[in-house]
C-alpha positions in Angstrom: 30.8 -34.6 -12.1 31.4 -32.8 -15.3 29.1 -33.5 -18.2 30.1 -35.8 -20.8 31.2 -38.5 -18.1 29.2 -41.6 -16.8 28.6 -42.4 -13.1 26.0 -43.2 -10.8 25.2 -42.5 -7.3 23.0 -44.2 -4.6 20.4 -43.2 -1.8 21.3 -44.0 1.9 18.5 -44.8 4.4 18.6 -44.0 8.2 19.4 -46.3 11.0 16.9 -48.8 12.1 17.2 -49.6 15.9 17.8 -53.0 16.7 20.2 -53.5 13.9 23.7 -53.9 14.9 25.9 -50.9 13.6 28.0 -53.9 12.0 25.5 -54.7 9.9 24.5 -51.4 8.6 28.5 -51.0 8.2 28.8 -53.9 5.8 25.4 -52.8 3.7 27.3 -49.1 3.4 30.3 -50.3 2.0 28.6 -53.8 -0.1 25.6 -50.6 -1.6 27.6 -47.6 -1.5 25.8 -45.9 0.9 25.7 -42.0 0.3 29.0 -42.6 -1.7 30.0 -42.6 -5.7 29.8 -45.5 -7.3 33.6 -46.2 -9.1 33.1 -45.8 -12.4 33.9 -48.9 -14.5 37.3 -50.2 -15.2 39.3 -48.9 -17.6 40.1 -51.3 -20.1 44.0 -50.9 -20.3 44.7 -53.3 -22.9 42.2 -51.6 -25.6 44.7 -50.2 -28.4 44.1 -46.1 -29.3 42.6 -45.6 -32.7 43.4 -41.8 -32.5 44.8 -39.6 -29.8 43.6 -36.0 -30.0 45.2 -33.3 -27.6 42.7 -30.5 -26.5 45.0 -28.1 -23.8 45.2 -29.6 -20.7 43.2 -32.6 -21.9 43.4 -35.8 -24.3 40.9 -37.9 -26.2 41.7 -41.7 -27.1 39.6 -43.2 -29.2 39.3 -47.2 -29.1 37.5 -50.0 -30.0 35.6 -49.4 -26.2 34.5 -46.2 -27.2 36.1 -42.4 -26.5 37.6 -41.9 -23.2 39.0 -38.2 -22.1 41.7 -37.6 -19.4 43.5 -34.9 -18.2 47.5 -34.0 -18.6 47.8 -33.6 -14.5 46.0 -37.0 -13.4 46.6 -39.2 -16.7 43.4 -40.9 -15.7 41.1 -42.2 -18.0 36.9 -41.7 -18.1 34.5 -43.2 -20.9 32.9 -40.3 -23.1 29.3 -40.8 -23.0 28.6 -40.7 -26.6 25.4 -41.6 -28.9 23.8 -45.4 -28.9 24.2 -45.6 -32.1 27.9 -44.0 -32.5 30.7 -46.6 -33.8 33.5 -47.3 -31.4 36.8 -47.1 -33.2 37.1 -44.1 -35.2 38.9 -41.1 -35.8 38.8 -37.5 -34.8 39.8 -34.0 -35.7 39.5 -30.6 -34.7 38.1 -27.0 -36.3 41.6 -25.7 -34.7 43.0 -25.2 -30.9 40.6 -22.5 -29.7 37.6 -24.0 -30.8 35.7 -26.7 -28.9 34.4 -28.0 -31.8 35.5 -31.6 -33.1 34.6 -34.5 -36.1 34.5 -38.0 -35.0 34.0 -40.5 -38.2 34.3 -44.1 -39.1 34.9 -45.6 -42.8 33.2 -49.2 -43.9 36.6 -50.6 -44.8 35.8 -50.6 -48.8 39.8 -51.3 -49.3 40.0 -54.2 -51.7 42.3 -56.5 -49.5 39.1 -57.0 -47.3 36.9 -59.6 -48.4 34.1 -58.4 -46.7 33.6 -54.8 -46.6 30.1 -54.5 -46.3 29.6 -55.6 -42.2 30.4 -51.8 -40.4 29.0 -49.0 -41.6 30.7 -45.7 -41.7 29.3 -42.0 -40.3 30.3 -38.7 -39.3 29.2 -37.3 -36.0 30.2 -33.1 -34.6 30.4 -32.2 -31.1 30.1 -28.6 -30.5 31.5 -29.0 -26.8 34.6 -31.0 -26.8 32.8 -34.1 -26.9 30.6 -33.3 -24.6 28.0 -34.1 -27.0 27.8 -35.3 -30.2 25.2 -35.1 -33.3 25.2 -36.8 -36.3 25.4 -35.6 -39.6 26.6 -38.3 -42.7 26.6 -41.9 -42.8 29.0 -43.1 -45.4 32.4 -44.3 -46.0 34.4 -41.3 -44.4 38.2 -40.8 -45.4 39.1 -37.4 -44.4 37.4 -34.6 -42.5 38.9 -31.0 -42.2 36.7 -28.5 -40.1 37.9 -24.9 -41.3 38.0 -22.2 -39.1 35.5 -20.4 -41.1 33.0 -23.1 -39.7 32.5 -25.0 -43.0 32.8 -29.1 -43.0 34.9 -30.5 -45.8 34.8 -34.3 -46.0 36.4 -36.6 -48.0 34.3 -40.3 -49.0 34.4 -43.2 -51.1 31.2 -45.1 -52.3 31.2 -47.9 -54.6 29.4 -47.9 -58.1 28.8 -50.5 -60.7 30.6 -48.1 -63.1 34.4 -47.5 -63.4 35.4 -44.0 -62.6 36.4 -42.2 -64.8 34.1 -44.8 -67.3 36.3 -46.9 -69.1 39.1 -45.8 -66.8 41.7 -48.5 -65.2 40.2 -48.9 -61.5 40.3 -50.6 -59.0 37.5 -53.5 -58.3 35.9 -54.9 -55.3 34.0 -58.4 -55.8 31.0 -58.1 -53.7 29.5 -61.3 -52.3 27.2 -61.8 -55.1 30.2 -61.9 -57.6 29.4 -57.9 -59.0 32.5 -55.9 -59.8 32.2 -52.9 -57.6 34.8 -49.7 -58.0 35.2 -47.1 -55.4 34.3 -43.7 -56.7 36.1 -41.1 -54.3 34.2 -38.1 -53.6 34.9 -34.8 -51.5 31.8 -32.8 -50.5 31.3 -29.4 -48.4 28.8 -27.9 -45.6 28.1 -25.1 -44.5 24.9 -25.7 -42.5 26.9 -28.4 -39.5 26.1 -31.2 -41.9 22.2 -30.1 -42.8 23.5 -30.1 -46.9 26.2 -31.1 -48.9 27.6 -29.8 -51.6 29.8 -32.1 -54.2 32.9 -30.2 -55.1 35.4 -33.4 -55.9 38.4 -32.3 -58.4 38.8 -33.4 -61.6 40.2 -36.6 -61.3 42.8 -39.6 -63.1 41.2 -43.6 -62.6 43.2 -44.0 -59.8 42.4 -40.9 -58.2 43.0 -40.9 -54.1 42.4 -38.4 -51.5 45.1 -38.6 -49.0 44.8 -35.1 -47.1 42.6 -32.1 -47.1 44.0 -28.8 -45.7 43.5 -25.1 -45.6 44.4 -23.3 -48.9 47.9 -21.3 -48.0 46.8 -18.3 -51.3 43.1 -18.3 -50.2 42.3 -19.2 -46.8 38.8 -19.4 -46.8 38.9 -22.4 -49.4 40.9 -25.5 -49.2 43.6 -27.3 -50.7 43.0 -31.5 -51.8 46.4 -33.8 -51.5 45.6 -36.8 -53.9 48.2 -39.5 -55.3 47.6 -40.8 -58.6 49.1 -43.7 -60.6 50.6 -42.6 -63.3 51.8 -45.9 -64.8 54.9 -47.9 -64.9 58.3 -46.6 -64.4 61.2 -48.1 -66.5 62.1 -50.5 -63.6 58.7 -52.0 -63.4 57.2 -50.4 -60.6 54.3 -48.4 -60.5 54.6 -44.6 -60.8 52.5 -43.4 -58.0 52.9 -39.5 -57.2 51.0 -36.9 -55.5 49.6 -33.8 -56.4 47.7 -30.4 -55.2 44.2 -29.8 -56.3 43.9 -25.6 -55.7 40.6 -24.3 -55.5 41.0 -21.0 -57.0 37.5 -19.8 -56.1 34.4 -20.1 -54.3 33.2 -22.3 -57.3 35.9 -24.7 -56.2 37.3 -24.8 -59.9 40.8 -26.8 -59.1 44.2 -26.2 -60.1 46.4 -29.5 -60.4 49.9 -29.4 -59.7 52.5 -32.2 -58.9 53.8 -31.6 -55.4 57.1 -31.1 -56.1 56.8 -27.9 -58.1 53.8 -26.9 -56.3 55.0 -23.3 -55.1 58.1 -24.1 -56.6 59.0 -27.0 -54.3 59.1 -24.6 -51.5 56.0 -25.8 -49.7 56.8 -29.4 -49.8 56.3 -31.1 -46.3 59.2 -31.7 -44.3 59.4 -35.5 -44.2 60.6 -36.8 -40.7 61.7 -40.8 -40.8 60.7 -42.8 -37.9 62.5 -45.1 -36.1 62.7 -48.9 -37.2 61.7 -51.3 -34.5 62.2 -54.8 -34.4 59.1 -55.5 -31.9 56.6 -52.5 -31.5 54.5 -51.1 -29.6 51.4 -50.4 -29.2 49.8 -47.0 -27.9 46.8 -48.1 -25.4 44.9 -46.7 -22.9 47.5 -48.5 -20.0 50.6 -47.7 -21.3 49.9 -43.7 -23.0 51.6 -41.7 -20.8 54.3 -44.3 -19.8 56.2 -44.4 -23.0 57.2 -41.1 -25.0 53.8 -41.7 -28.2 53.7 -39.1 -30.6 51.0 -36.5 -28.9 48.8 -36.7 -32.3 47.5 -39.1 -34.6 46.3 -42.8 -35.4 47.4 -46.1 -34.8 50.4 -44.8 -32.7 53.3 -47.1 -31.8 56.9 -46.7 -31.0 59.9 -49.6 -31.7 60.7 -51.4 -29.0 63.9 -52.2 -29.8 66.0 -49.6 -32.0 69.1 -47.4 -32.3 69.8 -44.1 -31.1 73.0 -41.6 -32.8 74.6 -39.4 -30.5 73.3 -36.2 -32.2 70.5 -35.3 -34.3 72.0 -33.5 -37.0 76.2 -33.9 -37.8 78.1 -31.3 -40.1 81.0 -32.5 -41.9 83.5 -31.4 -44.7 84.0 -33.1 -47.8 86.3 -35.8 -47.7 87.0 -35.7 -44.1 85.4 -38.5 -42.1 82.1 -38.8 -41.2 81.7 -40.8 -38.0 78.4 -41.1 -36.1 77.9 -43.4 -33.1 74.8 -45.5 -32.8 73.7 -47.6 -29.7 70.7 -49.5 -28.6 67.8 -48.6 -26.8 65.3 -51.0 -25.4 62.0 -49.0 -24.6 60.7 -52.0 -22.3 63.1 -54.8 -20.8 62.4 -57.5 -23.3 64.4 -60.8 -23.1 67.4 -60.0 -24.8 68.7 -60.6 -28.8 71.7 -61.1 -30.3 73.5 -59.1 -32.5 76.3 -60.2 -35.3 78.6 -57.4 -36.3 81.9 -56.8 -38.2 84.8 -54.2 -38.3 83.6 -53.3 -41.7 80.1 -51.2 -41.5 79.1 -52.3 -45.0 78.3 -55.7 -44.3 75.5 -55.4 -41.5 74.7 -51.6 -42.3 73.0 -49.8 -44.8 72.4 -46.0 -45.1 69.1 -44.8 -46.5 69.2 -41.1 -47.7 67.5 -38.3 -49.3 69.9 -36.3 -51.2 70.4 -32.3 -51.5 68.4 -32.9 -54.7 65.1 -34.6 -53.1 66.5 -38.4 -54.6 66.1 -41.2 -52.0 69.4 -44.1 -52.1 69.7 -46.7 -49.8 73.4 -48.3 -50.0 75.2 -51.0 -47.7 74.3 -54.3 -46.2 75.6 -56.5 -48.0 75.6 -59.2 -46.2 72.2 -59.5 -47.7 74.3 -61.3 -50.5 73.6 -64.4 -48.0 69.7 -64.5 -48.6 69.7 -64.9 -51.9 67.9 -67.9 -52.7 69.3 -70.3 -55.3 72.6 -68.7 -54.9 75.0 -72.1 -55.9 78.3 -69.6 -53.5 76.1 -69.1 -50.8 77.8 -71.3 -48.2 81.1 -69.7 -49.1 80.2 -66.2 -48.9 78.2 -67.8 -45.5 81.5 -69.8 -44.5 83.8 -66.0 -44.9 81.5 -64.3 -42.7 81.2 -66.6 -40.1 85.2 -67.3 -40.3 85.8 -63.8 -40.2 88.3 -62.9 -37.4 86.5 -59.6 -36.5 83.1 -61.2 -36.2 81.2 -60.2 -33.1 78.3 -61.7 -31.4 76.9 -60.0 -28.8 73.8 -60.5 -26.5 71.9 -56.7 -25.7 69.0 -55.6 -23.6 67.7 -52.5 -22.1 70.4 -52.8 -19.5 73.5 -54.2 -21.5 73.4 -52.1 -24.8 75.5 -51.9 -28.0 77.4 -49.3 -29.1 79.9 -48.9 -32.8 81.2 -45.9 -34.4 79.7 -46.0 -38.1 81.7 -44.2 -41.0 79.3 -42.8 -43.4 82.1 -42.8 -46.2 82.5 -46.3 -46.1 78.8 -46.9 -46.8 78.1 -43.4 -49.3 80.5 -41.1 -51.4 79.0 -37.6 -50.3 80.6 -36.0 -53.5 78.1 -33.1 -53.3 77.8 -30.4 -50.9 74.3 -29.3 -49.2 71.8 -31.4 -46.3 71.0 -35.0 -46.8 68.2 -36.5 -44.8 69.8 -40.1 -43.1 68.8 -43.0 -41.4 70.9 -45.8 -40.7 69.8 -49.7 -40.7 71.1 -52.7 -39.1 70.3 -56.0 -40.2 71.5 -59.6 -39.7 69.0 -61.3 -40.5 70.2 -63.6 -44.0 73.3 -63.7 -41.4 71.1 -65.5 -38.7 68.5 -67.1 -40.1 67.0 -67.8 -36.8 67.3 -65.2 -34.9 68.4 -62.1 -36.9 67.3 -58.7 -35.9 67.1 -55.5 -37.9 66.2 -51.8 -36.9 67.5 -49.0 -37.5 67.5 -45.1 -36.2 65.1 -42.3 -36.6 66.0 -39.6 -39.7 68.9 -37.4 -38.7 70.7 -34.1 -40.6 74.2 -34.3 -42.2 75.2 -31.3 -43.7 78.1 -31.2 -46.1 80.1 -28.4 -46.0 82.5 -27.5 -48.8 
């Protein structure tokens, strides 16, 4: 039995004469006899938090606790962690050689909660792989990131009675006694495994935001702070939110701020990789993990049950020549079946979303969204042209009957500029069919423009 894993095991007794061998049979297998007791059942249904890949091993965390399993049996055992450990959480690692790991839990102070006081957040280490587990914070925990030099950084939020900055335009949380409360985010650093804490937070905007911590690329023994920031109110009325890099440029953490796209020139900006819409999803839980193809890392995971697949994942074309990509269904479980409206033209069900050579994000198409719009005096004539439409095709699709249509990219964008675009493309009939419209759409793909 290795460590870190719950069972129990009972003492036999030796045969009394005069009692039938039946007997003694049926007390064996009704007490265990000499034999393991089955550790409890799994339960399948509980949803993964976080999934955290450790070699030839996993960790799941759920609402039941931390359960570990291995890559060769894909059988789950509970984690025996601390009494007083939340279930639920999150976890992290120093880095892929080390054994050592974070497990942490926030209070829910988000202001769309209206009561955010019930849990209580902590921060717990395990120096074995979750073996064991020690711990060293309570609080409202964000964001951990264990450096390979051994030091803790660790990203909180607590709330004050005083705006942050003072006098600054932030965020409020009523507390049940009617007191305005305003989460202060904080980012603090050990050295000791948690013993002390040192406050190092950057210099910050009111609507300051930690969104990632990560090691410093210039000076690797500190760490680089990924906040975003409101910056106001764009032209078109919605609210200019953009991230920055906080540099600490020395072992006094004094931070350098920089907007991420000209931090290192632009060069070091994450490669963003788009998802696949769903219409349905699902959820990553301890029963279904290793039947269904869940990203390896991460929280909350889930995958679409329904969505669209192209041919290739990355097209080259030549300007003005056209730009055809085929898309099909794919049902990732055999759910009843939907139906789908289409036409010849590609504009009127589907919409391209793209990110241009220059970093600009259009979406363009799908107009039949035309037949949504509420108060619209035409809207049973433009309603009455689609559904007279001679081309119009309806079309029932499941895991075993899919759909398939050649999309021409020129119909729905004028690629007038050579270099790669980052595209996903979007089906949607939904102000179509009212009742039982779909929409989904495929995972980011390449097209390259050559001149």
């Amino acid at each position: 039995m290795r460590p870190g894993y719950s069972s129990s095991r009972r003492g036999g007794g030796s045969l009394k004469s005069g009692m039938p061998w039946r007997v003694w049979l049926a007390l064996v297998v009704i007490l265990g006899g000499d034999c393991a007791v089955a550790e409890p059942l799994i339960p399948a249904k509980d949803g993964i938090q976080y999934i955290l890949p450790r070699g030839d091993f996993v960790i799941a965390s759920t609402k039941d606790g931390l359960y570990r399993a291995s890559l060769s049996d894909k059988v789950w055992h509970k984690i025996v962690t601390p009494a007083d450990m939340p279930a639920d959480g999150y976890l992290t690692e120093q880095d892929a050689t080390s054994p050592r790991l974070a497990y942490y839990t926030d209070t829910g102070f988000e202001s769309w909660r209206m009561s955010p006081f019930i849990t209580k957040g902590s921060l717990y280490l395990s120096p074995d792989n979750g073996v064991t587990w020690k711990k060293v914070m309570d609080g409202n925990v964000l964001h951990v990131f264990l450096h390979p030099d051994g030091a803790i950084y660790v990203a909180t939020e607590e709330l004050s009675k005083v705006p942050f900055p003072p006098g600054g335009d932030s965020i409020s949380i009523g507390a049940p006694d009617g007191t305005q409360l305003y989460p202060h985010e904080h980012l603090r650093m050990s050295r000791d495994d948690g013993k002390t804490w040192r406050d190092i937070t950057p210099p910050a905007r009111a609507t300051f935001g930690i969104s990632g911590i990560f090691r410093d690329p210039d000076h690797p023994t500190l760490v680089c702070v990924r906040s975003n920031q409101m910056q106001g109110v764009t032209s078109f009325g919605h609210d200019d939110l953009r991230t920055f890099i906080d540099q600490a440029v020395d072992e006094n953490f004094h931070w350098s701020e920089t907007s991420l796209e000209k931090w290192h020139g632009g060069r070091m900006v994450p490669v963003v990789h788009w998802p696949p819409i769903g219409h349905h999803t699902l959820y990553a839980t301890l029963g279904n993990y290793f039947a269904f193809p869940f990203p390896p890392t991460g929280s909350n995971l889930a995958l679409p049950r329904e969505t669209l697949v192209t041919d290739k994942p990355a097209y080259r074309f030549r300007l003005n020549e056209f730009m055809f990509v085929t898309v099909t269904t794919k049902f990732l479980v055999p759910d009843p079946p939907i139906q789908l409206t289409d036409m010849k033209d590609e504009t009127a069900f589907w919409s391209l979303r793209l990110r241009d050579p220059d970093g600009r994000i259009v979406i363009v198409g799908g107009r039949s969204g035309e037949l949504g719009v509420i108060g619209d005096p035409d809207q049973a004539a433009h309603r009455a042209k689609y559904a007279n439409d001679p081309y119009l095709i309806r079309q029932q699709v499941d895991q075993g009957h899919p759909y398939q249509r050649f999309v021409n990219l020129q119909k729905l964008y004028k690629f007038s500029k050579p270099g790669k675009y980052l595209a996903e493309l979007i089906y949607d009939d939904s102000a179509f069919d009212q009742q039982a419209g779909v929409d989904f759409g495929t995972a980011g793909f390449e097209v390259e423009i050559k001149p």
